[in-house]
C-alpha atoms as one frame of an Amber mdcrd trajectory, in Angstrom:
protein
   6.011   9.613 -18.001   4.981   7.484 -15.195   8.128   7.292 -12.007   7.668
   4.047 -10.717   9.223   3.349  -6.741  10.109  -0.200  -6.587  10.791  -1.470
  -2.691  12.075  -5.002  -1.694  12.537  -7.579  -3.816  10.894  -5.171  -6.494
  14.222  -3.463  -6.233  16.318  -6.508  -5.938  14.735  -8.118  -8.969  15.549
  -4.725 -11.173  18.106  -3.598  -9.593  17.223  -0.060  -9.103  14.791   1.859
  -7.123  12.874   3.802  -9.827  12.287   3.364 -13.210  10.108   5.372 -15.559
   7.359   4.220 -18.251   5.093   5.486 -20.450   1.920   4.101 -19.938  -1.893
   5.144 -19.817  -3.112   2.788 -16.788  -1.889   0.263 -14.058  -2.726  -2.905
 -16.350   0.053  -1.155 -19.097   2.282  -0.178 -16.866   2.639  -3.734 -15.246
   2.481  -5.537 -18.758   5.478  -2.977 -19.809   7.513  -3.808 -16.398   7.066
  -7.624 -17.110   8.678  -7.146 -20.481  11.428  -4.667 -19.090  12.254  -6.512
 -16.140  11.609 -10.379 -16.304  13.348 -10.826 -13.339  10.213  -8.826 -11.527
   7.833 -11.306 -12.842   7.922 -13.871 -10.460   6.976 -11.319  -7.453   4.144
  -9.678  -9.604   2.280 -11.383 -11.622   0.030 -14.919 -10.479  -1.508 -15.268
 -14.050  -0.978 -13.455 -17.657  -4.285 -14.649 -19.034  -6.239 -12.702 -17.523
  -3.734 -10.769 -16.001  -4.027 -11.270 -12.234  -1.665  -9.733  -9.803   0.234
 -11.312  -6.687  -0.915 -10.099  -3.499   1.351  -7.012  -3.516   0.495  -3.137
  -2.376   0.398  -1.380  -5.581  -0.072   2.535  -5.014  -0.684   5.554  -7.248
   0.159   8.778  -5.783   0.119   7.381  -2.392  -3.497   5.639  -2.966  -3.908
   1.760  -3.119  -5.194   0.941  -6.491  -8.081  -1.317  -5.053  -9.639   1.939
  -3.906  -9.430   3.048  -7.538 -10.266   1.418 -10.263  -7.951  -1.964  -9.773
  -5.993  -2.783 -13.557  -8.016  -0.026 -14.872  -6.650   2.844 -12.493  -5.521
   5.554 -15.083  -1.922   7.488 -15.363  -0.837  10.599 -16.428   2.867  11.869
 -16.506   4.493  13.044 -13.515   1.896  10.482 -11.167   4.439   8.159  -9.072
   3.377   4.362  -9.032   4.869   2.493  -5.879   5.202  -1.108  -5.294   5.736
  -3.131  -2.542   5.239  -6.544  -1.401   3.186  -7.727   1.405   4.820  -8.005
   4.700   4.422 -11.003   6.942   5.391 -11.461  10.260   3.823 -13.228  13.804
């Protein structure tokens, strides 16, 4: 089982901090949340067809998935998933 840290409006939207999934990659795990928690899809997802993200920091065990293998980046129980979304200032 996957522990996923939601921050911001991640949080807001669900209305907890962490949640956890079952799920064997990043692409499954956000599908899964989406269905879950339709209030979070607004803030995550751009397009379901292909699935394209929002530009949000998505992490896996502290590592930004971009650096891994994107959608594809696999899971295994007891990694921790953490979300946040971009922050914008001037």
């Amino acid at each position: 089982m996957v522990t996923v840290r939601l921050f911001g409006v991640f949080r807001e939207a669900v209305g907890q901090k962490e949640v956890n999934i079952f799920s064997k990659n990043v692409r499954e795990l956000v599908e899964k949340l989406n269905s879950k928690h339709e209030k979070i899809v607004p803030f995550l997802i751009k397009n379901t067809d292909p699935l394209e993200l929002e530009d949000n920091i998505i992490l896996v065990n502290g590592r930004s998935i971009w650096f891994l293998d994107g959608l594809e980046t696999a899971l295994t129980d007891k990694d921790i998933v953490s979300i946040f979304s971009p922050i914008g200032g001037g």
